[in-house]
Biopython code that builds the backbone (N, CA, C, O; Angstrom):
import numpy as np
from Bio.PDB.StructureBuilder import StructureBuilder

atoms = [
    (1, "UNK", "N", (1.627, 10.114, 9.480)),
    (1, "UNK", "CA", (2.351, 10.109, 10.722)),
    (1, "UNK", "C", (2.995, 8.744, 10.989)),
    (1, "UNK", "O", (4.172, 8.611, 11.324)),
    (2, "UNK", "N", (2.299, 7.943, 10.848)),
    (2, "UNK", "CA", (2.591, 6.127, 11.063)),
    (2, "UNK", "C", (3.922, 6.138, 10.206)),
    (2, "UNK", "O", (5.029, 5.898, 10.687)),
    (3, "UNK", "N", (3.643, 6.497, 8.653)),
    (3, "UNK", "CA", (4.605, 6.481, 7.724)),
    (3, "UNK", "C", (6.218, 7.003, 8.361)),
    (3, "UNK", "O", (7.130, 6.180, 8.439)),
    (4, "UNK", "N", (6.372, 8.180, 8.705)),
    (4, "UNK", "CA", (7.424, 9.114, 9.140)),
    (4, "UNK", "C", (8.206, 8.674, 10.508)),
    (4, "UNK", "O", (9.389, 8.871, 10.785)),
    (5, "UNK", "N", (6.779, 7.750, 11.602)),
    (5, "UNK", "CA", (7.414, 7.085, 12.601)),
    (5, "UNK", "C", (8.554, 5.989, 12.073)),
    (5, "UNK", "O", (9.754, 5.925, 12.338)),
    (6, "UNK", "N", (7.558, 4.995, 11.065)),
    (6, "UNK", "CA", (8.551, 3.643, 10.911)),
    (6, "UNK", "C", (9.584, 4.044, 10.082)),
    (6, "UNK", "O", (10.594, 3.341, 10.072)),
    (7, "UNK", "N", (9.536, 5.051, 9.370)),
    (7, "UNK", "CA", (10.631, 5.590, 8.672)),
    (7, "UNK", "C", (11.978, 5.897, 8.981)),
    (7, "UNK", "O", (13.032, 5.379, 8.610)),
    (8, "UNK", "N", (11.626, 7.245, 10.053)),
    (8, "UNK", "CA", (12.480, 8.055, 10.891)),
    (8, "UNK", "C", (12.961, 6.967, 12.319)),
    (8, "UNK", "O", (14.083, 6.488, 12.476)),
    (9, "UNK", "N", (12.108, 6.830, 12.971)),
    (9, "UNK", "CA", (12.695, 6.170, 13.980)),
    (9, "UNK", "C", (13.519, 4.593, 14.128)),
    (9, "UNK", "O", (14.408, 4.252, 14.908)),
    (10, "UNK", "N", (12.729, 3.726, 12.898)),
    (10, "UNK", "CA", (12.833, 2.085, 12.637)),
    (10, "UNK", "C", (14.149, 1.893, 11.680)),
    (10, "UNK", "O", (15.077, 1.088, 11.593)),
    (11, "UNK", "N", (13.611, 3.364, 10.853)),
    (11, "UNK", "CA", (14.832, 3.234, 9.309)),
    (11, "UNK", "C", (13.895, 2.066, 8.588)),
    (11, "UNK", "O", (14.546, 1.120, 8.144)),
    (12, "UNK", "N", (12.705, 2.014, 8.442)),
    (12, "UNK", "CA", (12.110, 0.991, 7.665)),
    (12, "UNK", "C", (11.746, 1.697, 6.042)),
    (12, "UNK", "O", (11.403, 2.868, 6.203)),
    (13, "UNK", "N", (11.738, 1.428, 5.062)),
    (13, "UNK", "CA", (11.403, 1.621, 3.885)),
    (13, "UNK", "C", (9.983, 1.998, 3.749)),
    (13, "UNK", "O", (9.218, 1.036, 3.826)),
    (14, "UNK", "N", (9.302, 3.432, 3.524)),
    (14, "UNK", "CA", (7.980, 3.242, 4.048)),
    (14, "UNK", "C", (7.542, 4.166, 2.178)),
    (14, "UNK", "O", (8.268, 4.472, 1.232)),
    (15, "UNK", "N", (6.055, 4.307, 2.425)),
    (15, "UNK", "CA", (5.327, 4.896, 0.858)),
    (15, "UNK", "C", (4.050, 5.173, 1.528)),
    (15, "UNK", "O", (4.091, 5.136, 2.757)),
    (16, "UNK", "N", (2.721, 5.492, 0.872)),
    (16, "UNK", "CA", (1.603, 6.284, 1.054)),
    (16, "UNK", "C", (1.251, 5.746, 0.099)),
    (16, "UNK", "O", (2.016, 5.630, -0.859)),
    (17, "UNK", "N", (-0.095, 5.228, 0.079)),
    (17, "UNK", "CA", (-0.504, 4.935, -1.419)),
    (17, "UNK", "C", (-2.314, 5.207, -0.949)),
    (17, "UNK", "O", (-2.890, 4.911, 0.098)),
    (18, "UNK", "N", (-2.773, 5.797, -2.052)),
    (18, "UNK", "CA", (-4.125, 6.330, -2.174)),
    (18, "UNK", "C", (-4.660, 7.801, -1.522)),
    (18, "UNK", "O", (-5.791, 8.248, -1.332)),
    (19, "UNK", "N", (-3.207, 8.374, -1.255)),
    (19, "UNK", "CA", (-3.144, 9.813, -1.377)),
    (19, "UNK", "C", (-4.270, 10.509, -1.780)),
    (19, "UNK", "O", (-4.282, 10.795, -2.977)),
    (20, "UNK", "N", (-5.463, 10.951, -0.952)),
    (20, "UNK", "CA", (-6.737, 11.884, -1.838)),
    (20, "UNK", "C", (-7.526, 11.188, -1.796)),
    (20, "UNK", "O", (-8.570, 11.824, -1.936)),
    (21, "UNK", "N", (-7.850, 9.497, -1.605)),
    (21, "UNK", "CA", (-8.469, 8.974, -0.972)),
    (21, "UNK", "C", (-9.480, 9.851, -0.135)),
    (21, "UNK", "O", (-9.585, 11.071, -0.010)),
    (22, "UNK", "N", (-10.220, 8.739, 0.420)),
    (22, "UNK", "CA", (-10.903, 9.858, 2.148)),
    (22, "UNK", "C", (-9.954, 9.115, 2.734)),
    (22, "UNK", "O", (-10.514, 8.811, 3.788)),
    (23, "UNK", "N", (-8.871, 8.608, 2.759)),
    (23, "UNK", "CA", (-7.959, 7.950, 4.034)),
    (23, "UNK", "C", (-6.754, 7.996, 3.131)),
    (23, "UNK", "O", (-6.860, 8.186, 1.919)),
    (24, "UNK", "N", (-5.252, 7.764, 3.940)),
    (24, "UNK", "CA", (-4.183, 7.374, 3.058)),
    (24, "UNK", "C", (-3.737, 6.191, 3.748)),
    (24, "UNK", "O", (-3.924, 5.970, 4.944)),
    (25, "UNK", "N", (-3.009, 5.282, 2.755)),
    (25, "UNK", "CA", (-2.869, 3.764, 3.567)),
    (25, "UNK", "C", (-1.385, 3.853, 3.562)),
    (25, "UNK", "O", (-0.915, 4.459, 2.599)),
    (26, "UNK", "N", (-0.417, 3.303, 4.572)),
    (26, "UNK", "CA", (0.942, 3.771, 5.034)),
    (26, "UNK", "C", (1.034, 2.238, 4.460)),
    (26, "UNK", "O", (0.153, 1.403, 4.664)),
    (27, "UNK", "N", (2.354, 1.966, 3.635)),
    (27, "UNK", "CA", (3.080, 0.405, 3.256)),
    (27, "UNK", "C", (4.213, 0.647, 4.058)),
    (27, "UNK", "O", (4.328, 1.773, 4.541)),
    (28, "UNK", "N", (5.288, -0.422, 4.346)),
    (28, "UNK", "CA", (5.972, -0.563, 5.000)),
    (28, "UNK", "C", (6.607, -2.156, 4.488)),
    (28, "UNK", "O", (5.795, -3.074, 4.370)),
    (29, "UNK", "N", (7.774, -2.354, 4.260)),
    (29, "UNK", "CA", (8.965, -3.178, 3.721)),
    (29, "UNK", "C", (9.458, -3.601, 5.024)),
    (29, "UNK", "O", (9.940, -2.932, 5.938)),
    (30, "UNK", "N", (9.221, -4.941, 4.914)),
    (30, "UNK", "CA", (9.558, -5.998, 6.271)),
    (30, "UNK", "C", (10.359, -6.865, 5.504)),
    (30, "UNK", "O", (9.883, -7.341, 4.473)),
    (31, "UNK", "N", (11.403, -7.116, 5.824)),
    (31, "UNK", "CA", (12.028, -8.781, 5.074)),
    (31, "UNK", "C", (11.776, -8.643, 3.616)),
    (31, "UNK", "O", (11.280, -9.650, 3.109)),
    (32, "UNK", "N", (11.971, -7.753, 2.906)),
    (32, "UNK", "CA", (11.548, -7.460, 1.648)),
    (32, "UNK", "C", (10.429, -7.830, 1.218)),
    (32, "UNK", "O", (10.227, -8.838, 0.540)),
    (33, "UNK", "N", (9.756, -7.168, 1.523)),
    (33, "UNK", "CA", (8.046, -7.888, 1.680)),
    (33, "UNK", "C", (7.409, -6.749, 2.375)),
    (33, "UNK", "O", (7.558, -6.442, 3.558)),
    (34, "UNK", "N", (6.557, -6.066, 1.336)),
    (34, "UNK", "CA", (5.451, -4.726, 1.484)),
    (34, "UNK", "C", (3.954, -5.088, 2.254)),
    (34, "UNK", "O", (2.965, -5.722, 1.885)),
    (35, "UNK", "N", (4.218, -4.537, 3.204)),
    (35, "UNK", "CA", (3.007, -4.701, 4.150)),
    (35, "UNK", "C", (2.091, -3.334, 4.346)),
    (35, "UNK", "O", (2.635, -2.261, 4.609)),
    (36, "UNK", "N", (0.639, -3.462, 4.194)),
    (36, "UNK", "CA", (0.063, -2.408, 4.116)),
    (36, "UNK", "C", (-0.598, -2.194, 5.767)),
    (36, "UNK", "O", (-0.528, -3.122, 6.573)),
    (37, "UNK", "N", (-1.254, -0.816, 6.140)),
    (37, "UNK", "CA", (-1.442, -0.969, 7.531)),
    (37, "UNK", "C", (-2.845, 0.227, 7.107)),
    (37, "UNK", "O", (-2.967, 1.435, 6.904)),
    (38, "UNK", "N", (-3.500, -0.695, 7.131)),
    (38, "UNK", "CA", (-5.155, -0.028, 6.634)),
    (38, "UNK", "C", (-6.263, -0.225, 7.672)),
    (38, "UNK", "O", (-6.957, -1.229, 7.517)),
    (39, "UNK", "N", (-6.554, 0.633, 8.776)),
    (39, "UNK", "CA", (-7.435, 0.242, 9.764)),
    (39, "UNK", "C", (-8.856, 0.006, 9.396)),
    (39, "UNK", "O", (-9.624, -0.100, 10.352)),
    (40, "UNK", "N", (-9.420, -0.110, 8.063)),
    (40, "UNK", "CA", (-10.587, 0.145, 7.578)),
    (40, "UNK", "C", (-10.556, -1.310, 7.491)),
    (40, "UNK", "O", (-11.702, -1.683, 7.242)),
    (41, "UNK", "N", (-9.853, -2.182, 7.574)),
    (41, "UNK", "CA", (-10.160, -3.526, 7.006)),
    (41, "UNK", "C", (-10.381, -4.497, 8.161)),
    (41, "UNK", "O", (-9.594, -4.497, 9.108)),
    (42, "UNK", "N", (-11.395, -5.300, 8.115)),
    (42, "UNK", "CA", (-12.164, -6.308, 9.150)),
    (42, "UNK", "C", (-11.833, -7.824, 8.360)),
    (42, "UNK", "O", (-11.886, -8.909, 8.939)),
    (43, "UNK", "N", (-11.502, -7.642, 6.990)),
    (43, "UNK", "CA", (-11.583, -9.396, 6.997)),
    (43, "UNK", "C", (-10.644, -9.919, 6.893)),
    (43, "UNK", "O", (-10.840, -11.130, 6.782)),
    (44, "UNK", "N", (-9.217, -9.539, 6.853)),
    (44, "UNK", "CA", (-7.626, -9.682, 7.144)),
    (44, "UNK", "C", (-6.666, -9.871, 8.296)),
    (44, "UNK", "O", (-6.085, -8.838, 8.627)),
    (45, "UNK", "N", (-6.510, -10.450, 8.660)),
    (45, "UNK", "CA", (-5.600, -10.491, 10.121)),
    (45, "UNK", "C", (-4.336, -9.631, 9.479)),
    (45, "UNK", "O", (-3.931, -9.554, 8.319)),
    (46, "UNK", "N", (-3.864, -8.992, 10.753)),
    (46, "UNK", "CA", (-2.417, -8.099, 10.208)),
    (46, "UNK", "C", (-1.470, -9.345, 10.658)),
    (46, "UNK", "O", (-1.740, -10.283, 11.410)),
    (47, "UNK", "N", (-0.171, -9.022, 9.893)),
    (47, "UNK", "CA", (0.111, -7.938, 9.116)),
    (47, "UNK", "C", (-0.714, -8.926, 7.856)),
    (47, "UNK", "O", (-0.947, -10.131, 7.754)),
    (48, "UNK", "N", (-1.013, -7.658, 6.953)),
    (48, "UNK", "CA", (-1.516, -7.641, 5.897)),
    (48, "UNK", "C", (-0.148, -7.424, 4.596)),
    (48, "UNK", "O", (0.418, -6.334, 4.509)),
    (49, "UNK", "N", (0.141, -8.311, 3.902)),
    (49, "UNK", "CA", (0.883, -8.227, 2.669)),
    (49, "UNK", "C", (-0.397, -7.365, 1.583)),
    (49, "UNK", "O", (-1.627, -7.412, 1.555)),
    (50, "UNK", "N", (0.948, -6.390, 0.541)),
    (50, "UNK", "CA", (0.203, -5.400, -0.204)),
    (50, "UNK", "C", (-0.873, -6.432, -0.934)),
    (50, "UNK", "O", (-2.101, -6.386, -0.863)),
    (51, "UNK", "N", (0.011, -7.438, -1.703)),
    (51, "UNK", "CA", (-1.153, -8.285, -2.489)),
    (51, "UNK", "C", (-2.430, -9.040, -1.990)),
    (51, "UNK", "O", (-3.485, -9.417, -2.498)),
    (52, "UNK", "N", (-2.000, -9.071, -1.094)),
    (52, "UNK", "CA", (-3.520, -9.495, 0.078)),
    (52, "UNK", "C", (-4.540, -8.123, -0.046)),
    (52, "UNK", "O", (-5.709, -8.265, -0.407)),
    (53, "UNK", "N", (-4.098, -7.079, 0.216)),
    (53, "UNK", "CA", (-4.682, -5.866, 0.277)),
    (53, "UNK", "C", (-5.761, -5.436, -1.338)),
    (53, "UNK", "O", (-6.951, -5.125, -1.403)),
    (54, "UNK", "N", (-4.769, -5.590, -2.397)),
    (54, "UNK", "CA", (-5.212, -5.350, -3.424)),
    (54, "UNK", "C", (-6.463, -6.624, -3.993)),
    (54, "UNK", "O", (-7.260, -6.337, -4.886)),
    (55, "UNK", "N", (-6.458, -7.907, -3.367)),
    (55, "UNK", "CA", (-7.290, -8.944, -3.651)),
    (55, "UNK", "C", (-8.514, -8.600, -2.714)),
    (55, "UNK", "O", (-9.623, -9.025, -3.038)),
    (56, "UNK", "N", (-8.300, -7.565, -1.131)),
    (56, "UNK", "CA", (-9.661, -7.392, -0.706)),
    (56, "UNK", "C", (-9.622, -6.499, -1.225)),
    (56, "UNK", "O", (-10.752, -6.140, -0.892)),
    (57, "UNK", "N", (-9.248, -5.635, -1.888)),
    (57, "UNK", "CA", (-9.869, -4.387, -2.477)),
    (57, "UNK", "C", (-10.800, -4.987, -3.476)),
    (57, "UNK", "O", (-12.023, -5.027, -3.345)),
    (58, "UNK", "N", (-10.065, -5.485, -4.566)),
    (58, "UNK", "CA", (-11.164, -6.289, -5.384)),
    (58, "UNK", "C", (-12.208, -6.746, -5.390)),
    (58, "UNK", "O", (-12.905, -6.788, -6.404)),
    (59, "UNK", "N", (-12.619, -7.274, -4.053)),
    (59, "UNK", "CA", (-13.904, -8.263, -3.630)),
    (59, "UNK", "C", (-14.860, -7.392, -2.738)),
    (59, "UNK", "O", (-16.078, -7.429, -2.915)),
    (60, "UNK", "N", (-14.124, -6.404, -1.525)),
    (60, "UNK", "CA", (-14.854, -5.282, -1.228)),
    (60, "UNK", "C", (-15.185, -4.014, -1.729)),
    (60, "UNK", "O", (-16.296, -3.490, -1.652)),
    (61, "UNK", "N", (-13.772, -3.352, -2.453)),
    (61, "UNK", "CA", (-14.394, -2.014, -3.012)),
    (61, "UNK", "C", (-13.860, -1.771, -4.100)),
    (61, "UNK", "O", (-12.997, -0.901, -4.219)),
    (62, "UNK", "N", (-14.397, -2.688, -5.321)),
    (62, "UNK", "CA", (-13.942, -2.986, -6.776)),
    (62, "UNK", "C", (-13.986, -1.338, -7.549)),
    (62, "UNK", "O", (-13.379, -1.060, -8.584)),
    (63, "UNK", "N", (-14.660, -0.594, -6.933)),
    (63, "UNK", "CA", (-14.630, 0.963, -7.475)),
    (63, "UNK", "C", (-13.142, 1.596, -7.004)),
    (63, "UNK", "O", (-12.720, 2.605, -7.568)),
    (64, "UNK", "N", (-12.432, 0.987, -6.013)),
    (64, "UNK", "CA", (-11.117, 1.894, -5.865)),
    (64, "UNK", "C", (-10.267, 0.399, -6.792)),
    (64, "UNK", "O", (-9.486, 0.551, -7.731)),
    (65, "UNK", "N", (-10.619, -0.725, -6.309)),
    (65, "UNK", "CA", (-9.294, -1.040, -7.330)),
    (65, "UNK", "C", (-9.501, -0.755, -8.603)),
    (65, "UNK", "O", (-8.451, -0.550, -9.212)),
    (66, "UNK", "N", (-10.543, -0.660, -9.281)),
    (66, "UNK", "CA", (-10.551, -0.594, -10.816)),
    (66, "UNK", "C", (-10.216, 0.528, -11.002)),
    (66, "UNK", "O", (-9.941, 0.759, -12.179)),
    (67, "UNK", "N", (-10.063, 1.814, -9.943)),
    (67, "UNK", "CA", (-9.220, 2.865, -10.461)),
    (67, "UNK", "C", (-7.489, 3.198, -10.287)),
    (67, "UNK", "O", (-6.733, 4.107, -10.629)),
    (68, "UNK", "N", (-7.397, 2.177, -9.709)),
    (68, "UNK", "CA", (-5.876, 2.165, -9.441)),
    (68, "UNK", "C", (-5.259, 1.999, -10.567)),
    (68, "UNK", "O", (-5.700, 1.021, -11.170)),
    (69, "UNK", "N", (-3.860, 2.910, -11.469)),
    (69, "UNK", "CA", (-3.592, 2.896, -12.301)),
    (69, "UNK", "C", (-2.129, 2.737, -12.348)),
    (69, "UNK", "O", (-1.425, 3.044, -13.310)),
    (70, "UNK", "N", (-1.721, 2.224, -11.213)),
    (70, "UNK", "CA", (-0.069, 2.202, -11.101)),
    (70, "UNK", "C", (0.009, 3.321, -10.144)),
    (70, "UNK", "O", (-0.624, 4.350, -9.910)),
    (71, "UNK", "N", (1.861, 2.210, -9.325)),
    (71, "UNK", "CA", (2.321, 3.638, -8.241)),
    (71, "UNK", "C", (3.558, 3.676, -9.029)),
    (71, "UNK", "O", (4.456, 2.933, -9.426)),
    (72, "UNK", "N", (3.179, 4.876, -9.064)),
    (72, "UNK", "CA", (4.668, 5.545, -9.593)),
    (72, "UNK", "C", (5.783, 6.283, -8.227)),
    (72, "UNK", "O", (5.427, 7.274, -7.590)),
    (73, "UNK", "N", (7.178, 5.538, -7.976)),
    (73, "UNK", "CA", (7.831, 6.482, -7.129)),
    (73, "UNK", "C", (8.048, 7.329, -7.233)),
    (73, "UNK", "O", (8.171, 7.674, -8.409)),
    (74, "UNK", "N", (8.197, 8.004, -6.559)),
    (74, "UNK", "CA", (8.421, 9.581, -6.897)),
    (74, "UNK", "C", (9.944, 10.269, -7.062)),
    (74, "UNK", "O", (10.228, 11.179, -7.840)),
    (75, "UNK", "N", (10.750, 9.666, -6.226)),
    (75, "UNK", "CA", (12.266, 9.710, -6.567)),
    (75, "UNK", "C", (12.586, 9.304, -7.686)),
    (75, "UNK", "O", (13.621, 9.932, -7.911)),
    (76, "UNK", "N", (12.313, 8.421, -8.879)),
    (76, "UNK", "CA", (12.675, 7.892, -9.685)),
    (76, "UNK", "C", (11.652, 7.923, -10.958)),
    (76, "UNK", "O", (12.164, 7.931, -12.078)),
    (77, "UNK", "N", (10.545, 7.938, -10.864)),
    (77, "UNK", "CA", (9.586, 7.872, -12.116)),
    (77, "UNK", "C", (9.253, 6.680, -12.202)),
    (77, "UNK", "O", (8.319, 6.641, -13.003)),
    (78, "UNK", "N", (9.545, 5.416, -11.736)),
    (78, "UNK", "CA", (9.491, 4.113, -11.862)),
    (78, "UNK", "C", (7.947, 3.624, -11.802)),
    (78, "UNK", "O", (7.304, 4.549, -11.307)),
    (79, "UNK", "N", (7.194, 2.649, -12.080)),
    (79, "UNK", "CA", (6.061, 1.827, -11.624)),
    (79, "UNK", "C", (6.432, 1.050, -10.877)),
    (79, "UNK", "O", (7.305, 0.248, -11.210)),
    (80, "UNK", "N", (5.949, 1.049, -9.788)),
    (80, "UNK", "CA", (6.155, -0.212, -8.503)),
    (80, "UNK", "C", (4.845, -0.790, -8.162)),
    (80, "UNK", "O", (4.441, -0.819, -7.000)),
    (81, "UNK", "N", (4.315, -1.155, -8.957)),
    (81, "UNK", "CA", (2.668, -1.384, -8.910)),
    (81, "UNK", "C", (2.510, -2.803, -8.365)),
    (81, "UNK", "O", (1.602, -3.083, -7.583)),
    (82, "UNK", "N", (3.678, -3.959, -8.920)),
    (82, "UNK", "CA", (3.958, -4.917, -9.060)),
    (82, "UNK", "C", (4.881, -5.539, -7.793)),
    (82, "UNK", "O", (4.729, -6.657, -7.300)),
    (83, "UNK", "N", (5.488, -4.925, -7.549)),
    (83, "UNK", "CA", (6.339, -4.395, -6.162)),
    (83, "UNK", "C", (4.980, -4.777, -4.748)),
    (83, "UNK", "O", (4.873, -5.690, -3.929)),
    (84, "UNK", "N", (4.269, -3.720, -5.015)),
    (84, "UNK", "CA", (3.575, -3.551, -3.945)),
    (84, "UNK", "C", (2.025, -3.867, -4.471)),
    (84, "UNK", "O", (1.103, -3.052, -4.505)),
    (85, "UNK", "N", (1.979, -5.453, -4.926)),
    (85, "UNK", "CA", (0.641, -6.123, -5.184)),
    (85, "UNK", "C", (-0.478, -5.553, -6.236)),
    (85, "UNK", "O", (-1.525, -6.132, -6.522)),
    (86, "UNK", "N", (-0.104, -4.494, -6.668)),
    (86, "UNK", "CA", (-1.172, -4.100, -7.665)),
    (86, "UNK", "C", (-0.777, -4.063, -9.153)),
    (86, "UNK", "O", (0.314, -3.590, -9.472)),
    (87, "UNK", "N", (-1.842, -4.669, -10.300)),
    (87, "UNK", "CA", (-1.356, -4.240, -11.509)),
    (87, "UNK", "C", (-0.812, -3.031, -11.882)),
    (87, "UNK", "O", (-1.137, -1.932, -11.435)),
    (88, "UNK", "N", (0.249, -3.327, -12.934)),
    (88, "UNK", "CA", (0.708, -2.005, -13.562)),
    (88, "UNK", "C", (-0.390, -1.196, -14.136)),
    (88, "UNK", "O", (-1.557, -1.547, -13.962)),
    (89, "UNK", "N", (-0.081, -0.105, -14.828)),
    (89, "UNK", "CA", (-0.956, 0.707, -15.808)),
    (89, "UNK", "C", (-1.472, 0.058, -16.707)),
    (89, "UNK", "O", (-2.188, 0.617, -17.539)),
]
sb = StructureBuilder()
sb.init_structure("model")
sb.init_model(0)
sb.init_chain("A")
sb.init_seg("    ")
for serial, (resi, resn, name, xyz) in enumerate(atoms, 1):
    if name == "N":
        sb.init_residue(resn, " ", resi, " ")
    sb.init_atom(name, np.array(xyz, "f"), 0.0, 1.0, " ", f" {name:<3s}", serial, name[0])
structure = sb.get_structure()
């Protein structure tokens, strides 16, 4: 919903990443610069940059980053893993 607001109403560049998760985390493109908006997180002041995100993932819940395997867009087939703070495949 968050996603479709800043999308539709802002015209901001928005994505979903961890789809199937127990949660989905909404990114969002500020100043060319991917910001994630994850209410689960306590040790980050917002806004939160993706690569900030992917370094507490690491240190808090090393079982979801070590399964992260690349985001692939979906319009294009592309890896944007790198784009939006996380290793490629």
């Amino acid at each position: 919903m968050l996603t479709m607001l800043l999308r539709d109403a802002l015209g901001c560049k928005t994505c979903v990443v961890f789809k199937g998760w127990d949660h989905a985390v909404p990114e969002v493109m500020v100043n060319y610069t991917w910001y994630v908006f994850d209410i689960t997180i306590q040790h980050l002041k917002p806004p939160i940059p993706t690569y900030k995100y992917y370094e507490y993932l690491t240190t808090y819940y090393s079982n979801i980053a070590s399964s992260i395997k690349g985001f692939i867009e979906y319009e294009t087939g592309e890896d944007i893993s790198l784009e939006h703070g996380f290793p490629g495949k």
